[in-house]
TORTI-293769 format. One record per residue (C-alpha): residue number from 0; x, y, z. Coordinates in nm, 4 decimals, padded with zeros to 6 digits, m for minus. Layout:
<sites>
resi; x; y; z
NUM; X; Y; Z;
...
</sites>
This chain:
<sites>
resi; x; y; z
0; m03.2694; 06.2916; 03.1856;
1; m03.2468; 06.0013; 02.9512;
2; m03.6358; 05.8995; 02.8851;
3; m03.8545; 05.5387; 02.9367;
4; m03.8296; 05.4783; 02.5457;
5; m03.4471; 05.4908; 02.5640;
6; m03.4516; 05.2701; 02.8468;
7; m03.6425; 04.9471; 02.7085;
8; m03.4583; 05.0311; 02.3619;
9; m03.1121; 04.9299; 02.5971;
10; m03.3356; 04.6903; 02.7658;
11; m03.3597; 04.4604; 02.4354;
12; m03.0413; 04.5353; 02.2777;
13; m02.8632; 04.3929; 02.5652;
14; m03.0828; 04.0692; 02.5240;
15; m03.0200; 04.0390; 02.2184;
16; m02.6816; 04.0893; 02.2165;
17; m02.6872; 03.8278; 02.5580;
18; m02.9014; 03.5971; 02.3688;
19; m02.7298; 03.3796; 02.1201;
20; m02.6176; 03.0243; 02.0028;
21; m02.5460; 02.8890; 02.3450;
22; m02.8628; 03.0034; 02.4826;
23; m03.1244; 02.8794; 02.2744;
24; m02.9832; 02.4983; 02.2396;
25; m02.8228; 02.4405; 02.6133;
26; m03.1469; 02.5349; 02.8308;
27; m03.3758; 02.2457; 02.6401;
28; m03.0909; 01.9958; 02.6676;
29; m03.0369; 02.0700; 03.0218;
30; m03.4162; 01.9935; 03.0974;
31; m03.4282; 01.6361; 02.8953;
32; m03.1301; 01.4962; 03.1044;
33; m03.2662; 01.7005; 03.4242;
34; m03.6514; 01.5323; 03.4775;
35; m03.8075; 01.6241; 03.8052;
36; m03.5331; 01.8166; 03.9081;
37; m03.5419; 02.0698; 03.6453;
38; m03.5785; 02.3514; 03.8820;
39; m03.2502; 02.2817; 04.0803;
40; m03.0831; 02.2729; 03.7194;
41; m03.2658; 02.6047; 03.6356;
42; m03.1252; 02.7349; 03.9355;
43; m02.7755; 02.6664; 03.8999;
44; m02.7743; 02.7325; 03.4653;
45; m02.9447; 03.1118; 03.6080;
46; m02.6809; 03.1520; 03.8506;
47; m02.4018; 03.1686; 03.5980;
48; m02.5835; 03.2078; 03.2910;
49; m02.7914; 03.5215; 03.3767;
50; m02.7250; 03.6664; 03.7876;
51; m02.3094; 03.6504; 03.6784;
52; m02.3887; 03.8666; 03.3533;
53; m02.6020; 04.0694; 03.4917;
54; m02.3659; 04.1774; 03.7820;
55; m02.1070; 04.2177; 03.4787;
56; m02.3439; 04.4831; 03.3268;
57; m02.4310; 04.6507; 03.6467;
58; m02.0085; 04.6588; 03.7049;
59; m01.9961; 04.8307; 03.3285;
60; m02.2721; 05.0782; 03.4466;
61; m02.0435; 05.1798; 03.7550;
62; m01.7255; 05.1743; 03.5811;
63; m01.8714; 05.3604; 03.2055;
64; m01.4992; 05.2136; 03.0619;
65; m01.4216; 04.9286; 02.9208;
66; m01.3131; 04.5934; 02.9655;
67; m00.9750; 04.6850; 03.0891;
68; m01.0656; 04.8692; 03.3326;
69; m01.2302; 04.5618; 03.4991;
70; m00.8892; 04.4190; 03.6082;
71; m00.6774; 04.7405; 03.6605;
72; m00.6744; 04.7023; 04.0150;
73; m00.4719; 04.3652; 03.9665;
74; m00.2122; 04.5543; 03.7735;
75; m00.2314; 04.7114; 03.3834;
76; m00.0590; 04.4366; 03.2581;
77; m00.2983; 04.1700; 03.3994;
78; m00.5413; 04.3795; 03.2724;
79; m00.4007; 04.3951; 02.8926;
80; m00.3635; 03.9825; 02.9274;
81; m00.7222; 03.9317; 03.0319;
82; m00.8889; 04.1570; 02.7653;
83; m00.7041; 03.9969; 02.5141;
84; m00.7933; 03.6447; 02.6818;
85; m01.1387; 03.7142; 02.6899;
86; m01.1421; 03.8930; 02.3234;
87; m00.9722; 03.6305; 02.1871;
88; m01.1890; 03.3318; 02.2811;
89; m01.5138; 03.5298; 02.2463;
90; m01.3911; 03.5808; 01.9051;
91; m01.2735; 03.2431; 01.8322;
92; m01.5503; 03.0727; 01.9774;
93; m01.8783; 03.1654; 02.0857;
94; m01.8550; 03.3840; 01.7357;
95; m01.8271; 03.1128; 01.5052;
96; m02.0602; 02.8741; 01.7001;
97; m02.3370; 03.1208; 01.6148;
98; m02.2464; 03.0699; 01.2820;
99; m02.2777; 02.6544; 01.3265;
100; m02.6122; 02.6803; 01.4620;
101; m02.7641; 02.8614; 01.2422;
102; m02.6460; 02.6061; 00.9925;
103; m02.7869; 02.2895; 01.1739;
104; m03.0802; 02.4409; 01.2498;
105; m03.1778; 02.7035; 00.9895;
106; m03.0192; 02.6152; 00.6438;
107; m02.9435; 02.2596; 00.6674;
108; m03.2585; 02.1385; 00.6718;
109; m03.3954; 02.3314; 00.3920;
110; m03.0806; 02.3456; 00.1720;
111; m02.7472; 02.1095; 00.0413;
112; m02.4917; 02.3795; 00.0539;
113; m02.2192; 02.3198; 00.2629;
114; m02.1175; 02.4737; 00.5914;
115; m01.8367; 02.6828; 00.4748;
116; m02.0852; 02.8387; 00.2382;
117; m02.3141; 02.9520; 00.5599;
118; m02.0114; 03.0994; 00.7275;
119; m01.8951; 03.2796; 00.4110;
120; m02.2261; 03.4885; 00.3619;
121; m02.3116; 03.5079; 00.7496;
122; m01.9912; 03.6821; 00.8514;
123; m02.0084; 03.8792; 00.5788;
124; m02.3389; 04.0019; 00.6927;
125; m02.2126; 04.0237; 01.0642;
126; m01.9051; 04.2769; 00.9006;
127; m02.1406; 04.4793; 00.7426;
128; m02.3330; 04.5779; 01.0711;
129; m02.0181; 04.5977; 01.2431;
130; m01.8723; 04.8777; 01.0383;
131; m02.1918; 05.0883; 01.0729;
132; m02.1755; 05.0963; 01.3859;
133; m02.3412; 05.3913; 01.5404;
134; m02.6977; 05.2179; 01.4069;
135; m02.5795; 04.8956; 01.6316;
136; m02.8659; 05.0022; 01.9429;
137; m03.1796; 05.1239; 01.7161;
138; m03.1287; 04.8016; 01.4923;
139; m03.0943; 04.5507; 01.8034;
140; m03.3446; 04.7258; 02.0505;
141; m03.6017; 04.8597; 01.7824;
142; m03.6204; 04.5446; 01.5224;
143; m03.4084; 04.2295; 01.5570;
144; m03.5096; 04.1812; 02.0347;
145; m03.8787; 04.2079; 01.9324;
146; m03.9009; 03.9386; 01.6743;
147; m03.6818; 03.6903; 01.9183;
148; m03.8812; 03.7168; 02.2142;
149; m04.1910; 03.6844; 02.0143;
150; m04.1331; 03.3196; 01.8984;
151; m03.9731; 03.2428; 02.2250;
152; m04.2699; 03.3057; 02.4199;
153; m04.5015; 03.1423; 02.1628;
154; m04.3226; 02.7951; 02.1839;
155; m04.2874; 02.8357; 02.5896;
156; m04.6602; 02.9445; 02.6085;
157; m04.7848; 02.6294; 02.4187;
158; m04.5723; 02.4096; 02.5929;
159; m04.7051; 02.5425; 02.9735;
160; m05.0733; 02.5885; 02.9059;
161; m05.1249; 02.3196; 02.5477;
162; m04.9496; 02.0124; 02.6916;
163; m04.9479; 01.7996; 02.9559;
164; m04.6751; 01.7553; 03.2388;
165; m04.4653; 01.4638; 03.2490;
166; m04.1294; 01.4328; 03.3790;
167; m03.8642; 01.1818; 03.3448;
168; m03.5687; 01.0634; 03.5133;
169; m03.2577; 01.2492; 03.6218;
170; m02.9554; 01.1917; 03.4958;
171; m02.7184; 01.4670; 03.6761;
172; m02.6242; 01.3387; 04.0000;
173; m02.6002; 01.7273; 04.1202;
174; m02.8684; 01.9230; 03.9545;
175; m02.7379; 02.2399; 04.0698;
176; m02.3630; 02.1994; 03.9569;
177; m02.4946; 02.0801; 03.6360;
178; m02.6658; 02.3579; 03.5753;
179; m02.4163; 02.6048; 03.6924;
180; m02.1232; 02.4173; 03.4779;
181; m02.3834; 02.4084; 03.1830;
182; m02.4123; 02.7722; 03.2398;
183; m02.0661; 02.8478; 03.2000;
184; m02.1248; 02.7324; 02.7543;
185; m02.3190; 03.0369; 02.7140;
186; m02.0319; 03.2511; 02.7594;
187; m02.2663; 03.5352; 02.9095;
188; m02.0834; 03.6705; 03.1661;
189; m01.7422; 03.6784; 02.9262;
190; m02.0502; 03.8154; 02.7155;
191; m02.1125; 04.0591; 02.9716;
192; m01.7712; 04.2479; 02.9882;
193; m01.7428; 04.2136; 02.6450;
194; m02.1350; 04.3736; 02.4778;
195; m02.1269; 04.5590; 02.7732;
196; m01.8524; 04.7850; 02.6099;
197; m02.0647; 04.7960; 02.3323;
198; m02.3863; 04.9189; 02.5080;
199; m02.1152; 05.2118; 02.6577;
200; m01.9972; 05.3202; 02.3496;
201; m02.3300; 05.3105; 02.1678;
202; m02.4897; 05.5429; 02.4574;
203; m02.2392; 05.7545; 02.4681;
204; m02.2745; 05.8187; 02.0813;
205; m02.6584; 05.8845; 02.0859;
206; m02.6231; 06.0862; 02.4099;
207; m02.2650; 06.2544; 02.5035;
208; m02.4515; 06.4985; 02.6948;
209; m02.6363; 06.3000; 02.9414;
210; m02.4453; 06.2830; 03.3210;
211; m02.3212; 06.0177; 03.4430;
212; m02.5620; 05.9107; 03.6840;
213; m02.8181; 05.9245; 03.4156;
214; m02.6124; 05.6526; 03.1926;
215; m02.5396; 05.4630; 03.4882;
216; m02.9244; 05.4526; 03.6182;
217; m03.0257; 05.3645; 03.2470;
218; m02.7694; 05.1071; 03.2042;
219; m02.8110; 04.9181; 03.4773;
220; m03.2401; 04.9570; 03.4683;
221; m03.1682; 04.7881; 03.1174;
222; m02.9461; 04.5146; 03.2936;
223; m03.1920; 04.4234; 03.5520;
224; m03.5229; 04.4280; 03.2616;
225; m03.2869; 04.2073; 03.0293;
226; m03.1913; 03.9834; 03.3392;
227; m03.5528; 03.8936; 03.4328;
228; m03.6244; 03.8772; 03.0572;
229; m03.3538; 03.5792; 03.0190;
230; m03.4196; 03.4252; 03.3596;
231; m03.8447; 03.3879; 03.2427;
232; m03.6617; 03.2376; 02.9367;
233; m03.4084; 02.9825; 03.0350;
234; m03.6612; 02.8600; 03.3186;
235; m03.9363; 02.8412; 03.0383;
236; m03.6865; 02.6335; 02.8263;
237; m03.5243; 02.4267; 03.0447;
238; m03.9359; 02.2883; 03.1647;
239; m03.9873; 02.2368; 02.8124;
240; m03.7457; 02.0350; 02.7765;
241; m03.8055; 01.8329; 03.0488;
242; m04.1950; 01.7823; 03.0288;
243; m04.1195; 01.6738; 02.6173;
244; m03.8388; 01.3971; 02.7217;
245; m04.0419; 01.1060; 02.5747;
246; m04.0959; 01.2844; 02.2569;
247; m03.7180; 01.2227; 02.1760;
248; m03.4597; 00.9219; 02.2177;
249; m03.2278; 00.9369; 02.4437;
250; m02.9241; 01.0199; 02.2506;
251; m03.0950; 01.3386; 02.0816;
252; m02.8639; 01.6104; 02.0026;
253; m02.8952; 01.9850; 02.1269;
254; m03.0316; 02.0695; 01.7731;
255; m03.2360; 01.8034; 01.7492;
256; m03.4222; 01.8733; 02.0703;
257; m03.4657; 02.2294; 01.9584;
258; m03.5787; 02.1660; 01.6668;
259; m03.8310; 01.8595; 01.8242;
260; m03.9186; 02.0995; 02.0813;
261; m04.0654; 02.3831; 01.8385;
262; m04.2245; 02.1598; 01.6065;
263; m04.4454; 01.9691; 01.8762;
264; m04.5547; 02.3270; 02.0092;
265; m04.5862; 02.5020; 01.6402;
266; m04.6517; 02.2572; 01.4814;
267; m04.6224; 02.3057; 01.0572;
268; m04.4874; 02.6674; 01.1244;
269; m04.1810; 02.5748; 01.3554;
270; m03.9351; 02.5392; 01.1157;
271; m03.9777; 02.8611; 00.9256;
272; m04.0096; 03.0166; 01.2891;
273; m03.7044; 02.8375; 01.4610;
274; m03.5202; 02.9156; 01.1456;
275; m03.5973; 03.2607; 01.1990;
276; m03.5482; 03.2755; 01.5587;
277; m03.2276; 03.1064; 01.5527;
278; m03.1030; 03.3326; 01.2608;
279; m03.1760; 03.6095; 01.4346;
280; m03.0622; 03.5542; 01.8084;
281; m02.7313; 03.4160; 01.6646;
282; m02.6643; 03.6959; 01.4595;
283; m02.6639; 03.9631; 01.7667;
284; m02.4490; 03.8241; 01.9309;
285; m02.2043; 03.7947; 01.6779;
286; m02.2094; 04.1308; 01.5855;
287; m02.1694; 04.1842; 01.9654;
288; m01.8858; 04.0142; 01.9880;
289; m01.6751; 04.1498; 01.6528;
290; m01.7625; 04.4850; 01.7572;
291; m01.7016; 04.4324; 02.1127;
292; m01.3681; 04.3305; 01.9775;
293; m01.3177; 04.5858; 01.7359;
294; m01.3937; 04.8594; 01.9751;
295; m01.1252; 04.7503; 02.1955;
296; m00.8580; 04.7031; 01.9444;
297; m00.9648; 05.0689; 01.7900;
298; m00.8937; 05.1912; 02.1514;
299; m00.5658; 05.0688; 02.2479;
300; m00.4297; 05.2148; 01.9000;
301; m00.5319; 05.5647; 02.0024;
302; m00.9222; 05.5660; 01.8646;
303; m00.7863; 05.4053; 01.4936;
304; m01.0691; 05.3611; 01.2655;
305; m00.8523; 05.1556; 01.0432;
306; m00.7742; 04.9493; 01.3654;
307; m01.1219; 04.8933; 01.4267;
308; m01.2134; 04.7517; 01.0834;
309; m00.9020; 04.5031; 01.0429;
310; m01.0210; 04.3626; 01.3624;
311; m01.3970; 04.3480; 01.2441;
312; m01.2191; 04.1459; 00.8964;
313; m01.0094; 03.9464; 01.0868;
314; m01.2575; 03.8424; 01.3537;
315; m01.5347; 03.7660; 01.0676;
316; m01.2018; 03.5378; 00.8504;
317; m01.1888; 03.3779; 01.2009;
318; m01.5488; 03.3445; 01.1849;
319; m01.6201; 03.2013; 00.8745;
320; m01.2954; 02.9096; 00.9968;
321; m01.4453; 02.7849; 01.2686;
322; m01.7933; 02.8304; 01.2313;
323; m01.7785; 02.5563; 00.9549;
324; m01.7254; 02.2854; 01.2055;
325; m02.0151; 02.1281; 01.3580;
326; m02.1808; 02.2736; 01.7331;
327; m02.0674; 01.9711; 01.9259;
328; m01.7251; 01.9732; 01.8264;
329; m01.7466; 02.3535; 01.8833;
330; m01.8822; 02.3381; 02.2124;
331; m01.6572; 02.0443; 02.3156;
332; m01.3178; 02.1956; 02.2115;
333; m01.4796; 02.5229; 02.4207;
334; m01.4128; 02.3422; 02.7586;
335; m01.1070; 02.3970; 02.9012;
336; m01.0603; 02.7804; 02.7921;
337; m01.3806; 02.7934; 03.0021;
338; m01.2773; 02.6189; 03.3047;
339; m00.9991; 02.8519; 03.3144;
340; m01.1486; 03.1896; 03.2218;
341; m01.4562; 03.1635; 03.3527;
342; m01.3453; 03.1673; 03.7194;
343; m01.1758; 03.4614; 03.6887;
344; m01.4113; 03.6627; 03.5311;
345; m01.6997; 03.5807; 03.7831;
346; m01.4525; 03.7080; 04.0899;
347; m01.3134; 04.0585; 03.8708;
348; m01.7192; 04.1312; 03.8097;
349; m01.7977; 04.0673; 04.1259;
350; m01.5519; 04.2274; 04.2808;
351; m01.6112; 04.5400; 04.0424;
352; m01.9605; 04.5428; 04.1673;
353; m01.8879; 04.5238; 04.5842;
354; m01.8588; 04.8973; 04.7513;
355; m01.5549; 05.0489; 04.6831;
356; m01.4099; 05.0098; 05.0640;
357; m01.4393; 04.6469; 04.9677;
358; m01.2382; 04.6359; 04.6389;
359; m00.9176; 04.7358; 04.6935;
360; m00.6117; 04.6697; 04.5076;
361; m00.4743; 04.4676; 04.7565;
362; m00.8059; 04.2538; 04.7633;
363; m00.8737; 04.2398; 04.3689;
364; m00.5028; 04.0591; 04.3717;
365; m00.5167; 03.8463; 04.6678;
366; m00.8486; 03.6909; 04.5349;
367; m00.7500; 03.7034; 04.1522;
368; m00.4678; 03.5164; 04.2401;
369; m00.6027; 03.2470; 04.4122;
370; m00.8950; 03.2364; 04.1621;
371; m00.6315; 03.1172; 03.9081;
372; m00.4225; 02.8734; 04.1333;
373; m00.7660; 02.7007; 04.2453;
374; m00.8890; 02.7143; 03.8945;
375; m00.5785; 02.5487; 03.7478;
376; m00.7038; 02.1784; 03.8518;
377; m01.0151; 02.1825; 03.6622;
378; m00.8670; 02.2958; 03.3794;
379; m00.5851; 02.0231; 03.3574;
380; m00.9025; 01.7735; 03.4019;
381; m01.1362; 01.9027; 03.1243;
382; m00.7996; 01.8332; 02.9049;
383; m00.7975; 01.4818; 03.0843;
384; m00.4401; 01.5228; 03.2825;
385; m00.4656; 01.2144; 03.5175;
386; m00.3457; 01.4242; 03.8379;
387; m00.6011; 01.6526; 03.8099;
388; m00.9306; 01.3742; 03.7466;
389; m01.1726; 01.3073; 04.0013;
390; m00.9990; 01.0603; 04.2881;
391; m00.7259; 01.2742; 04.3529;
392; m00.6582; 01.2471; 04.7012;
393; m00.4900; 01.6255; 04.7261;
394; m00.7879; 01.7440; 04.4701;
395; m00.9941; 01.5878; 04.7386;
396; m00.9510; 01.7949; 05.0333;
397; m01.0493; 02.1285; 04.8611;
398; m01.4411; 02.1683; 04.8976;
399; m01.6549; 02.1562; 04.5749;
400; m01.3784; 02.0570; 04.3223;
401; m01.5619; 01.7239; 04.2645;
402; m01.8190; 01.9324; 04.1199;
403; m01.5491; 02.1065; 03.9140;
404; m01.5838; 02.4600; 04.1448;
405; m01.2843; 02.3849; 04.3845;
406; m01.1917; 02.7730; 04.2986;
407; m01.5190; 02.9175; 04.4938;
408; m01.4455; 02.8807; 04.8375;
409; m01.0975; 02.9533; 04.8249;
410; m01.1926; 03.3051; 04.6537;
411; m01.4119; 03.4125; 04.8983;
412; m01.1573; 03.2872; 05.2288;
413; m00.9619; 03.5498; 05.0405;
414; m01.2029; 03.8140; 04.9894;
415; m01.2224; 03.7991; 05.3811;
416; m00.8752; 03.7471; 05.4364;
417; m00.7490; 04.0722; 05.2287;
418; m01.0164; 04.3195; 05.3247;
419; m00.9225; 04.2364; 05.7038;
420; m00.5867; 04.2798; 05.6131;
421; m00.5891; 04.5748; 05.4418;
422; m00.8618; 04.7254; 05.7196;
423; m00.6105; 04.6675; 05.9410;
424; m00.3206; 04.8439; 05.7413;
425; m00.5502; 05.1234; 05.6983;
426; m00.6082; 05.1859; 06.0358;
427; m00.2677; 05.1189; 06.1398;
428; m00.1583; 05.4413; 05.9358;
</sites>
């Protein structure tokens, strides 16, 4: 029997590893353009952004693999694509943008040195605690989760009890989309597949005698506590940042407003605090994410060590590329891998996480399939393809795709579709 202290140990390594770049600057954003209806954008942002992950870890907790196993029902060779998909972006991507925010935000104002500089000594960093990587869960849980949600709930506190509640206009003519869409930057349910490998492996090295029910009850305990822990946070952040609107003008950047945010409810100690926060909430997840990706690699080249640290180099060389650029630029060029990927790994999680009767193979490639075909339109229109931009007369017929989420109803026609289907085969034989 795996014990309490082991439990909220998991609890806030997973938010840690969960909570990173994306999550600190979108939620406060989100709330400036959102005004009164900041709750209908928390909604939507905690829909994809922290219910999606969630189900992602609860799916690892059933499944105690890895990511491939999440799409071997759709065929191994789907499977093999996908991880690499997924690996690949998470690596190339949310990665490096850690690495850009904690440059805007926690050396830049401070220091002169360049960009490049920050990547150079933060991935190096982010190698080193990738290659020891059996201390991965004490470090997270024990030291590094702590210290984050600390300062979080010290700049949410002040704002909701020290200041006083005004809220401005709208700007998102659906809240909930918005939010939902918005959700989709934090990467936390490609997060979720991905650190939930991590969590899996680290258990198992700590305790490779517990039973499987035990690592499945603690694993998904931890999912739900981490869950509630970011849902209390996002909501907390998002109000924030809509009671403080007329503290900032209206073209304020993500950092900006972060930055704004902490200093009117710290005061003369945000910076140093921000600084550290950010620093420190960036820097799990990348580790996550290089040794998320690393573990796999190691893996599929029959348990290499020497696998496993070329990808840990490579992915921090990738790193220390792309995390020069600035977080817009990062964030923008993030887009359309999203609006394609994203889809697809909300339907194989959930679909992991429905009864067994209810997943068949049959099922996971009826509604994988027409995941991708529905998802295909908003992805030509984040890369501006005329035929696929809103007033598109075909486009126009398919429910929700002028909020960019054409793919959702289709799925779930499917879902129906191929479990009556293959109920039917069943009992035919």
């Amino acid at each position: 029997m795996l014990k309490s202290k082991e439990t909220l140990v998991t609890t806030f390594a997973l938010f840690s590893l969960f909570f990173g770049a994306g999550n600190l600057i979108l939620p406060p954003f989100l709330g400036f353009q959102s005004g009164h209806t900041w709750w209908l954008v928390a909604i939507g942002f905690c829909l994809s952004a922290v219910l999606v992950p969630i189900l992602g870890i609860l799916a690892h907790a059933k499944l105690q693999g890895t990511i491939y196993d999440f799409g071997k029902k759709v065929s191994p060779g789907f499977s093999l694509v996908y991880s690499l998909l997924i690996y690949g972006i998470a690596i190339a991507l949310p990665s490096p943008r850690t690495a850009s925010v904690t440059h805007e935000i926690a050396i830049q104002p401070y220091f002169t040195t360049s960009s490049l500089l920050t990547s150079i000594l933060y991935f190096s960093l982010v190698f080193l605690f990738a290659i020891n990587r059996s201390k991965i869960l004490d470090i997270l849980g024990k030291i590094l989760t702590p210290a984050i949600i600390i300062i979080l709930l010290l700049i949410i506190g002040i704002t909701l009890f020290g200041l006083d509640f005004s809220f401005g206009n709208a700007s998102f003519p659906s809240p909930l989309s918005a939010g939902i869409l918005e959700g989709y930057q934090t990467f936390d349910a490609i997060a979720a597949i991905v650190v939930g490998g991590v969590i899996i492996i680290s258990i198992n090295q700590k305790n490779n005698h517990a039973s499987y029910h035990d690592k499945k009850k603690l694993i998904a305990t931890a999912g739900w506590l981490a869950g509630l822990a970011l849902f209390l946070i996002y909501t907390g952040l998002i109000f924030s940042g809509s009671v403080l609107h007329h503290h900032f003008d209206d073209d304020a950047t993500r950092t900006e407003l972060l930055k704004g945010i902490s200093q009117i409810s710290l005061g003369s100690t945000a910076n140093l605090l921000l600084s550290l926060l950010v620093s420190l909430a960036c820097f799990t997840t990348a580790v996550g994410i290089v040794t998320g990706t690393s573990d796999f690699i190691k893996d599929r080249f029959q348990n290499s060590q020497k696998a496993y640290i070329i990808t840990a180099m490579a992915g921090c060389l990738l790193g220390i590329v792309i995390g020069q650029f600035n977080v817009a630029y990062i964030i923008r060029i993030a887009l359309p891998a999203l609006m394609f990927i994203y889809p697809i790994t909300i339907v194989l999680i959930l679909l992991n996480v429905v009864p067994e009767k209810y997943g068949s193979s049959l099922v996971f490639r009826t509604v994988v399939l027409v995941c991708i075909l529905f998802s295909i339109p908003d992805f030509l229109a984040s890369i501006g393809v005329p035929m696929a931009t809103e007033g598109n007369a075909v486009l126009s017929l398919i429910p929700f795709s002028e909020y960019s989420l054409g793919w959702v109803l289709p799925a779930l026609i499917s879902f129906v579709a191929a479990n009556y289907f293959h109920s039917r085969r069943t009992n035919t034989h």
